[in-house]
C-alpha distance (Angstrom), angle and dihedral (degrees) to the residues before:
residue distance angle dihedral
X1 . . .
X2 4.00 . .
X3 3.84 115.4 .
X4 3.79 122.6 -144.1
X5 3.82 111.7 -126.5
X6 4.18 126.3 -174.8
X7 3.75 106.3 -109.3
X8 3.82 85.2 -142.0
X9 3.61 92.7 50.3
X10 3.82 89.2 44.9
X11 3.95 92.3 45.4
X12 3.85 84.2 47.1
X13 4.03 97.9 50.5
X14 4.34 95.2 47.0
X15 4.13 89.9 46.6
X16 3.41 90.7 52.8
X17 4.42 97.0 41.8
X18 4.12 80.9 37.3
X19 3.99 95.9 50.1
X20 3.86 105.0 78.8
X21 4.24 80.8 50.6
X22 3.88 89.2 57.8
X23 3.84 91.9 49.9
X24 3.64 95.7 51.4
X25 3.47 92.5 50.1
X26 3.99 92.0 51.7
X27 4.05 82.4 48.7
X28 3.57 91.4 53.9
X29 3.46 93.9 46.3
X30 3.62 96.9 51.9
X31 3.92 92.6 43.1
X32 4.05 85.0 64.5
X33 3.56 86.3 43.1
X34 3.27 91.9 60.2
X35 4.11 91.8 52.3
X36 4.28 90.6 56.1
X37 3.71 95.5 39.3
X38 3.80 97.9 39.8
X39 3.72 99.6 98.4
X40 4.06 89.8 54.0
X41 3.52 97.0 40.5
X42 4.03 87.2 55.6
X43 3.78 83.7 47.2
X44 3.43 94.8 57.4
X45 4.13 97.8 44.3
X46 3.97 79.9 54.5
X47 4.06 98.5 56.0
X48 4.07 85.0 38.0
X49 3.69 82.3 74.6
X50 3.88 99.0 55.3
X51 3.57 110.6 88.4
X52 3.63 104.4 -109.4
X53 3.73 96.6 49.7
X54 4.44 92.2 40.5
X55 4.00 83.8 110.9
X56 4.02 91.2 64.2
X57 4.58 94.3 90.1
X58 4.04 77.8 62.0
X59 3.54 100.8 55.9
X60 3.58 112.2 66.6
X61 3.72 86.6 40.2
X62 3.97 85.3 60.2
X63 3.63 93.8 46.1
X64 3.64 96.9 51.3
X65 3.74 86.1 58.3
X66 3.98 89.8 50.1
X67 3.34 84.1 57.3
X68 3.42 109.9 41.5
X69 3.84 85.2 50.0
X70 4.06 80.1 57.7
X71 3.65 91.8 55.1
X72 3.60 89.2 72.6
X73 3.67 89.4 69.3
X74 3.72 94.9 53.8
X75 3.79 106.9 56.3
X76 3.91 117.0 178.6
X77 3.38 114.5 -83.4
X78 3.81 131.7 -153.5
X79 4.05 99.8 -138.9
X80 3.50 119.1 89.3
X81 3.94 112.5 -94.2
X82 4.11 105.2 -127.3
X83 3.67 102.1 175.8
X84 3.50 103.0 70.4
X85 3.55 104.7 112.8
X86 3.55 99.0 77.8
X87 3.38 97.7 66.9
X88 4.40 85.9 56.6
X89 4.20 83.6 58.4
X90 3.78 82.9 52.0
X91 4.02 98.6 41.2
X92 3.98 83.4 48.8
X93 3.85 92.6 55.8
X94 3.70 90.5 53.9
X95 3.94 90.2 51.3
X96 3.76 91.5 51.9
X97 3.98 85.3 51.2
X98 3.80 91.8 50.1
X99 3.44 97.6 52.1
X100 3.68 96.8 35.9
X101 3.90 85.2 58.2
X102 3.96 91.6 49.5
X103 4.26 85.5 48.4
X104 3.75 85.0 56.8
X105 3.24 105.0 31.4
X106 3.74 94.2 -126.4
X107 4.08 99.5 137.1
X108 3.95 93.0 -172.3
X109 4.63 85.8 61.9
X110 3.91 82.2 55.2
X111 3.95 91.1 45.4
X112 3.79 89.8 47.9
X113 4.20 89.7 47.6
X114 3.97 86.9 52.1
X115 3.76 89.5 58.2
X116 3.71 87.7 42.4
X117 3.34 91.4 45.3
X118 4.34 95.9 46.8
X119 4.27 83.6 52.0
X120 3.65 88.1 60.0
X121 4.04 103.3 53.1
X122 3.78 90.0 43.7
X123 4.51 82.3 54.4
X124 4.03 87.4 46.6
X125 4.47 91.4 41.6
X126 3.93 87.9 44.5
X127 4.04 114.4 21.8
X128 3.83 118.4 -117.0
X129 3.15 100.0 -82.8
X130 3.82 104.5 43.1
X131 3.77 82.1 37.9
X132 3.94 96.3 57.3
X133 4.07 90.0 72.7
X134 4.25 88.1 72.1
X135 3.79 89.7 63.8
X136 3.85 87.3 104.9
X137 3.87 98.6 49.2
X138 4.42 89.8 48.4
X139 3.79 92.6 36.0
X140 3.60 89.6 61.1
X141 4.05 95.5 51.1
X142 4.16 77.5 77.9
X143 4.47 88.3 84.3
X144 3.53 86.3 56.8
X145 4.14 92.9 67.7
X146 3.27 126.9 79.1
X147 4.00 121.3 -115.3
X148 3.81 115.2 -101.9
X149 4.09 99.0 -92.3
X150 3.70 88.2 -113.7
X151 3.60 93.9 52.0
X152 3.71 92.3 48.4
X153 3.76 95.3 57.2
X154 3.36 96.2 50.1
X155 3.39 98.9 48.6
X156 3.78 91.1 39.2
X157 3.98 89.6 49.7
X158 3.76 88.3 50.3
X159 3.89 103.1 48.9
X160 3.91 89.4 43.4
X161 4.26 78.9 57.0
X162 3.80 88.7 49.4
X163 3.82 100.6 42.3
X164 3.96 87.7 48.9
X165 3.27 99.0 50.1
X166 3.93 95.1 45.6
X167 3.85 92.1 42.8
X168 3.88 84.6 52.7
X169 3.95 90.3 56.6
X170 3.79 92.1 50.6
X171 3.73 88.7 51.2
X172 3.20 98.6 48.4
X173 4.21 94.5 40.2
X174 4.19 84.9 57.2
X175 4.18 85.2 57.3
X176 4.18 98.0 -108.9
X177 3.52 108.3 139.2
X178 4.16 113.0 -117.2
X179 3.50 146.3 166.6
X180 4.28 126.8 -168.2
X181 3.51 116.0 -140.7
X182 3.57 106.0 -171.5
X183 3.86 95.2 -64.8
X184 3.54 102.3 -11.8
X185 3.12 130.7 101.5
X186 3.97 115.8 -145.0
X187 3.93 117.7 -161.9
X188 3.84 90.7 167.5
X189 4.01 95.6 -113.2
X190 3.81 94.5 35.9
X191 3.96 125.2 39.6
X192 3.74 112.2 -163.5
X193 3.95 123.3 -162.6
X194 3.53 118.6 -154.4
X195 3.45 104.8 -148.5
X196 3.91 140.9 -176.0
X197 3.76 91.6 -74.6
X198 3.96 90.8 53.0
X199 3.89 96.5 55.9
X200 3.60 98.0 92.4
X201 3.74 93.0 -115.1
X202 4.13 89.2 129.0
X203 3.65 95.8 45.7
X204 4.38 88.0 44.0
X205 3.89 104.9 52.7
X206 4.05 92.9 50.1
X207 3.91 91.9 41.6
X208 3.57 92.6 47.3
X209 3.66 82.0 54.3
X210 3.56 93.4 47.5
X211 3.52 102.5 47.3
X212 4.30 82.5 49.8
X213 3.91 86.7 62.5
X214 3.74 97.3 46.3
X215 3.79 88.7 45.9
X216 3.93 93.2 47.6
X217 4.30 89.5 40.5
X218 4.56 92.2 43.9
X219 3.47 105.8 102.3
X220 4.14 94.9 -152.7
X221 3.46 141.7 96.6
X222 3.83 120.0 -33.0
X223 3.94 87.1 -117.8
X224 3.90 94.3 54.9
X225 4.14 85.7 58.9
X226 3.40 82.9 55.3
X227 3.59 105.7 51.4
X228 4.26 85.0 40.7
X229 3.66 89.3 56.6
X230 3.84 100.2 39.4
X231 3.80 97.2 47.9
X232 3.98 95.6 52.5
X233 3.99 85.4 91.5
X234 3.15 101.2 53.1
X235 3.56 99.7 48.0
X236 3.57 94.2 54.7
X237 3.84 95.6 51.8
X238 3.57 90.8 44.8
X239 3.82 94.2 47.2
X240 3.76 89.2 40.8
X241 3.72 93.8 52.5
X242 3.67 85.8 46.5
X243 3.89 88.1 66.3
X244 3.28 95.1 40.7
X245 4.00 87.4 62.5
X246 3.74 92.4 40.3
X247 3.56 80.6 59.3
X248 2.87 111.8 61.7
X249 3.78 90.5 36.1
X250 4.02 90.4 65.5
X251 3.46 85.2 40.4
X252 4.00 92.8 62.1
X253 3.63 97.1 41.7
X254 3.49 102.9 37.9
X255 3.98 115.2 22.9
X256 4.18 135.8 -91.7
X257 3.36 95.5 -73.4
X258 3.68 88.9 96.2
X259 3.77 100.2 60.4
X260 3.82 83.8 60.9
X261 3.59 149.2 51.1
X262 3.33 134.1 9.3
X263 3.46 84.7 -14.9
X264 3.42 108.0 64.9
X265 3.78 87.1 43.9
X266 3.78 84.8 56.1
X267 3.62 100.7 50.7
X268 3.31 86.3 49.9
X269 3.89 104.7 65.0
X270 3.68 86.1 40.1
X271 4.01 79.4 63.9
X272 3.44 96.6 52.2
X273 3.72 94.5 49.3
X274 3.43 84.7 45.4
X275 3.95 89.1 58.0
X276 4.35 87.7 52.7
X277 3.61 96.1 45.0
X278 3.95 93.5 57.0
X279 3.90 89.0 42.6
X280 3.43 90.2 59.1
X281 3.68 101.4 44.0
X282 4.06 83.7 50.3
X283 3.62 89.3 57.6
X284 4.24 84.8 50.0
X285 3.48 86.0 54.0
X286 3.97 101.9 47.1
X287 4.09 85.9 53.5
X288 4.11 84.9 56.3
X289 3.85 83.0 59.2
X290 4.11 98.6 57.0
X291 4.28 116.8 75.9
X292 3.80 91.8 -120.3
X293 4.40 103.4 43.0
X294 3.72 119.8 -163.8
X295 3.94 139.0 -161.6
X296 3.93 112.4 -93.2
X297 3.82 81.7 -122.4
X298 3.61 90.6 63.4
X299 3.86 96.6 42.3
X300 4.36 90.1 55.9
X301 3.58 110.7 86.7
X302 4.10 92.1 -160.8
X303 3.77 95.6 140.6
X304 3.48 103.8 157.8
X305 3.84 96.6 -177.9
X306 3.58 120.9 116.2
X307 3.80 96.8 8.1
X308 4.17 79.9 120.2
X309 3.69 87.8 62.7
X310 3.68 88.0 47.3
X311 3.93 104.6 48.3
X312 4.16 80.3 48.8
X313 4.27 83.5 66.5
X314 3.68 79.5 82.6
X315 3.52 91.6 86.3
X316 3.79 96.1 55.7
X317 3.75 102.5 60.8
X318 3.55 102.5 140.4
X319 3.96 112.1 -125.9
X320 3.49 95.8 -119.1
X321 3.77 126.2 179.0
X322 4.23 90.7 -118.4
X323 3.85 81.0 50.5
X324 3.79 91.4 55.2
X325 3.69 95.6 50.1
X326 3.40 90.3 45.4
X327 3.44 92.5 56.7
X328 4.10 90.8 34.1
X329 4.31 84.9 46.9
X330 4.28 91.3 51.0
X331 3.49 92.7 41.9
X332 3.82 93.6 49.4
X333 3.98 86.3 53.3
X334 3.56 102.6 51.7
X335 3.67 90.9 42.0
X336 3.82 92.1 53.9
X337 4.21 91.6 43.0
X338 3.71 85.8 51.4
X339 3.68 96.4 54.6
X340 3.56 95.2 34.1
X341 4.31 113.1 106.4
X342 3.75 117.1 -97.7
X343 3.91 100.7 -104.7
X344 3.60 102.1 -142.6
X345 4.04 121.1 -146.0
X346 3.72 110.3 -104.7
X347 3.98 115.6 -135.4
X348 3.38 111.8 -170.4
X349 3.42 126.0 -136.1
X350 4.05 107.9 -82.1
X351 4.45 143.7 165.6
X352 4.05 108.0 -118.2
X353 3.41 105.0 -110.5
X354 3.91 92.9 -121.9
X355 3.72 81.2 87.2
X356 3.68 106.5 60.6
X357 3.29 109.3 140.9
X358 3.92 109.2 -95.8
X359 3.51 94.5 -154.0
X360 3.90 114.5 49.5
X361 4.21 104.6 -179.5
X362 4.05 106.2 -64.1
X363 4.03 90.2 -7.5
X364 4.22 113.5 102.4
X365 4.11 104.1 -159.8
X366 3.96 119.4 -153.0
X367 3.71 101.2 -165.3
X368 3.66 118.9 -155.8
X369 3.93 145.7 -179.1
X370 3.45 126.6 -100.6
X371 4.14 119.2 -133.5
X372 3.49 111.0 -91.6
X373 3.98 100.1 -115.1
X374 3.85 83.6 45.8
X375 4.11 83.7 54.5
X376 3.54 85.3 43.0
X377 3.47 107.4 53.9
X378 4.07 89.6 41.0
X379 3.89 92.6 63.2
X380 3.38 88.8 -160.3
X381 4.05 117.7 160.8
X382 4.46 90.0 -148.7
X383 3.66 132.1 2.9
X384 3.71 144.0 -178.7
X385 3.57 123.5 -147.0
X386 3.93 123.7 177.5
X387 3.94 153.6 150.6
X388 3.89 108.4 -139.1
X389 3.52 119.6 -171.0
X390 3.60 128.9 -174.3
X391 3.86 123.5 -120.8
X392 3.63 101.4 -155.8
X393 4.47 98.1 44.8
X394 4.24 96.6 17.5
X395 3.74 77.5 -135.9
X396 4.18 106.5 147.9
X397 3.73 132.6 -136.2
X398 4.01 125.1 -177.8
X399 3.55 115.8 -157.5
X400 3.32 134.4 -161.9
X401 3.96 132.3 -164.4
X402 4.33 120.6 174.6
X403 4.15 109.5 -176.2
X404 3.84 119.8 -157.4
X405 3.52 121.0 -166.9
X406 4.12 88.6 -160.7
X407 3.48 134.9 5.3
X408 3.24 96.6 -161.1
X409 3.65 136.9 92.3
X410 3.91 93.0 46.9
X411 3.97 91.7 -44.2
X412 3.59 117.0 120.9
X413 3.29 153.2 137.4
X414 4.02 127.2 -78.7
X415 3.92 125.6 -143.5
X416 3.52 129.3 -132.3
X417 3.55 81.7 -140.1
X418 3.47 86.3 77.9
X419 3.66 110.2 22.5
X420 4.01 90.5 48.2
X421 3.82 98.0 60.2
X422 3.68 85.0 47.9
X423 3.67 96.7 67.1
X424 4.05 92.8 58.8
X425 3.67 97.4 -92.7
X426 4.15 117.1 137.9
X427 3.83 106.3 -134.9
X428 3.53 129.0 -154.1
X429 3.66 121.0 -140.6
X430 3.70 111.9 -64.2
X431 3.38 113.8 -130.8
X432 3.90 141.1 173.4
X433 3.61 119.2 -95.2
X434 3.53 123.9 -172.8
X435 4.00 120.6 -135.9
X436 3.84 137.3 -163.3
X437 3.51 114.8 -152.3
X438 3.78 124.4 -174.6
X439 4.16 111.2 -111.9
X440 4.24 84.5 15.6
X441 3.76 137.3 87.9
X442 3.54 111.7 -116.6
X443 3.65 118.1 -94.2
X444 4.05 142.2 165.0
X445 3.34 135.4 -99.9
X446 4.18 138.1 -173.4
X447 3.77 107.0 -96.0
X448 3.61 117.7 -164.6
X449 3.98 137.7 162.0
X450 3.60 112.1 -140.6
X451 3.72 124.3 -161.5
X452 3.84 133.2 -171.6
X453 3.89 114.4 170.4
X454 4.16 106.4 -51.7
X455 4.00 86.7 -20.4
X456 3.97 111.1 105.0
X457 3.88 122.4 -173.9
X458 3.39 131.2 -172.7
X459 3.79 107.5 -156.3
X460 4.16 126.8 -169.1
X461 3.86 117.9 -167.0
X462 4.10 140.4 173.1
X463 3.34 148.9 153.9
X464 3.90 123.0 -98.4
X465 4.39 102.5 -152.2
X466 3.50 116.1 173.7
X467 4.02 100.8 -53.5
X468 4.14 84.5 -28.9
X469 3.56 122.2 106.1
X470 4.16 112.5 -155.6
X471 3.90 137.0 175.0
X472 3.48 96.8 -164.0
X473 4.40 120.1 86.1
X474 4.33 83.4 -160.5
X475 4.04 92.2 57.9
X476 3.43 88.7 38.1
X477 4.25 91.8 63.0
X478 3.96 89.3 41.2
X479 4.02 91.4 52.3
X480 3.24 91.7 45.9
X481 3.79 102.8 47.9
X482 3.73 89.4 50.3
X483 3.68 94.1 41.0
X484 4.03 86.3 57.7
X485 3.93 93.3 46.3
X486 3.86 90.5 48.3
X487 3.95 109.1 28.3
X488 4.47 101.5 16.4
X489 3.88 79.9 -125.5
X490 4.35 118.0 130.9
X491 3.54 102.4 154.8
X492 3.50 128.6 119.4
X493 3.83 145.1 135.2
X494 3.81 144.7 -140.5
X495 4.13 121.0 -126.4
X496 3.94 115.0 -161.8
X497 3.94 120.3 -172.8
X498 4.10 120.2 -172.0
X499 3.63 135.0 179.0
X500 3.59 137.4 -170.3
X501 3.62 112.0 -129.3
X502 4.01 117.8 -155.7
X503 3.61 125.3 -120.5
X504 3.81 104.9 -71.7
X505 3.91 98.4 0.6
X506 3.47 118.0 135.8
X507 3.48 125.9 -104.6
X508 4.04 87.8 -130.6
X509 3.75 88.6 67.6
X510 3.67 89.3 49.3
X511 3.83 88.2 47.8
X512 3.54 90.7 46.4
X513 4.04 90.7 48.7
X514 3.90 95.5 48.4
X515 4.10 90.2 48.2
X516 3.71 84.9 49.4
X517 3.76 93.4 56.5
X518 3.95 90.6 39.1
X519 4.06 84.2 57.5
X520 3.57 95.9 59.3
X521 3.93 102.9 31.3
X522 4.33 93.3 45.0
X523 3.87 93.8 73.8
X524 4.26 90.8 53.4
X525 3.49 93.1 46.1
X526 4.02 109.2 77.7
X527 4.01 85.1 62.5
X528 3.49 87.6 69.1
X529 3.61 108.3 28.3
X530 4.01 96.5 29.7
């Protein structure tokens, strides 16, 4: 005798026998995970505890509530979910990140693939097109990552540039007499350097992140997000450069004690606050703009009830078949990574540079040592710094070779496109320059004029990768990512050439001085940069 059952209540009584099943195969899944993405995710836990990145703990808290506070817009649902499988495609692209990172040793691939990889299960738990709603709550895992170290200097460089330069104006608006040299501040009695920590960078990345939430949380016109989102930058160079300038006001009325300490630390978060407070009253004023204003209170959506019931979903992920091979695909991956050999880094066989030859034909070198923070911040593992002058003109050149044995794993190499600017010198536009040396194929190099008062440089840089030479720091991280798949290799060094140029002489001569040097220093170099 056949009994009639309720397709609801059947559909009802297997989810909830098959749920527990579904959450041990997310489990699983994310215990593999954690074997592929391990050497990123330790990576990231590392740059969390460098200043400017100390607000990354915080945000995957803050986007599990974003998304938990999406969940309420995907209820369960009692039809079958068919379009699953896309978000497997996308879970395997973040695998093939992860363990191209770990191939490379680049740890910030493998923390991109994780993210990747996290956007994927929630397509596989939810369906595509239920899924799609989360994009907020993953897309804002990005401010937990550390910038590429490239990136960051450059943009660390260039907002210490900005905040100087603003600061400066304040100073000078309030009546204290000032000058900027490069970044230093000069108040006659008291120079002030703004350094790496005073570019802004660790009030940006966590009000970037900020302004993100209150954009994703306003209730309000698409174009108001906008504006919320776009205008966290500014604010926090402006307000930055405004304490920069206050400062180095207190600083000339009252003493140095206040571009240190506890202070300093102080008027800092008082910044940062600072940067909040005028987001907020922005967002006030936007609502002034529409026909019908509202209460910031009642524009927030931070409803916090029933996020419990929510984060108890968990339990109900069905045990689909794209959930299997999810779990099947990640545990495949870590199981093959694990067994895989340890490729070791290859360092070729190489002179120290300490024993570059101080006399190079007519040139006479004078080596010298670089100031330990300057050593510091360059990272490099050897280095030659020297003044070579010749004997037959008296003409000068200063050259200047950095050696990394990798350049991966955060290591890399800094520009002078950056690092020159910083010391107060005006730069022309660098361009590429192509030079014939005898015994050498022709290559480029970055060609700049320099300028700082009546003193005129003419500067020649490049890249020395593996037998290539390059002027660009972007080709230089593609080479070398598929130089480490392919060969194991990742080091690489920088070679910077300057001369002074008299007043009046042209640069040709200086061209003509620097190519002169190149010709006689090029042949000793592959000893120490092979």
């Amino acid at each position: 005798m056949a009994i009639a059952t309720d397709p609801k209540s059947t559909s009802s009584h297997l989810s909830l026998r098959s749920a527990p099943l579904g959450a041990l195969w997310l489990a699983a899944a994310f215990a593999a995970g954690g074997v592929v993405f391990w050497s990123g995710l330790v990576s990231l836990v590392d740059a969390w505890s460098v200043p400017e990145y100390s607000h990354g703990p915080i945000i995957p808290l803050i986007s599990t509530f974003l998304f938990l506070r999406e969940m309420r817009a995907a209820p369960p649902v009692d039809r079958p979910v068919t379009d699953r499988w896309p978000g497997v495609a996308v879970l395997a692209l973040g695998l093939l990140m992860g363990l191209l990172g770990n191939l490379v040793r680049i740890p910030d691939i493998t923390t991109y693939g994780f993210m990747v990889w996290i956007a994927g299960l929630v397509l596989i738990s939810f369906g595509l097109r239920r899924g799609a709603i989360f994009w907020p709550a993953i897309l804002h895992l990005v401010f937990m990552l550390p910038l590429p170290q490239f990136v960051y200097w450059q943009v660390s460089v260039g907002l210490q540039a900005v905040s100087s330069q603003i600061g400066v104006a304040l100073i000078q608006a309030i009546g204290i007499p000032v000058y900027l040299d490069g970044n230093i501040i000069d108040l006659g009695l008291y120079k002030l350097q703004v350094a790496e920590a005073c570019s802004g960078l660790r009030y940006l990345f966590p009000m970037l992140s900020f302004s993100y939430v209150f954009a994703v949380l306003y209730q309000g016109p698409v174009w108001h997000k906008i504006v919320l989102l776009a205008s966290a930058a500014p604010i926090t160079v402006m307000m930055n450069s405004f304490r920069i300038g206050m400062i180095g006001v207190l600083v000339n009325y009252f003493g140095i004690e206040h571009a240190e300490g506890f202070l300093h630390t102080f008027e800092g978060w008082i910044i940062f606050v600072a940067c909040i407070v005028i987001l907020f009253l922005e967002a006030m004023l936007l609502q002034q703009l529409t026909r019908r204003p509202k209460r910031l209170s009642e524009t927030l959506d931070v409803e916090f009830e029933g996020l419990g019931v929510q984060a108890r979903r968990v339990l109900d992920v069905v045990p689909s078949a794209a959930l299997i091979a999810a779990a099947a695909l990640t545990s495949a991956a870590a199981v093959g990574w694990a067994a895989a050999p340890e490729r070791e880094i290859v360092r070729p066989d190489r002179e120290l540079l300490v024993f570059f030859p101080r006399v190079i034909e007519e040139w006479r070198g004078a080596p010298r040592l670089l100031e330990p923070e300057i050593e510091r911040v360059l990272g490099a593992d050897d280095y030659h710094s020297a003044g070579y002058v010749s004997e037959v003109s008296g003409a000068s050149v200063d050259m200047f070779v950095a050696y990394y044995h990798k350049q991966t794993e955060g290591n890399g190499i800094h520009s002078p496109e950056v690092c020159i600017p910083a010391g107060g010198w005006e730069v022309s536009r660098w361009r590429q320059l192509e030079v014939a040396v005898d015994g050498a194929a022709p290559f480029e190099v970055n060609r700049a004029m320099i300028q700082k008062g009546l003193n005129r440089q003419l500067v020649y840089f490049w890249f020395e990768q593996r037998g290539q030479r390059l002027t660009s720091d972007y080709a230089v991280k593609a080479i070398t990512v598929l130089d480490s798949l392919t060969t194991g290799r990742t080091d690489g060094g920088l070679v910077r050439l300057i001369t002074p140029l008299e007043p009046g002489e042209d640069e040709a001569l200086g061209d003509a001085r620097l190519q002169q040097f190149m010709q006689a220093m090029l042949p000793r170099l592959s000893a120490f940069i092979p």
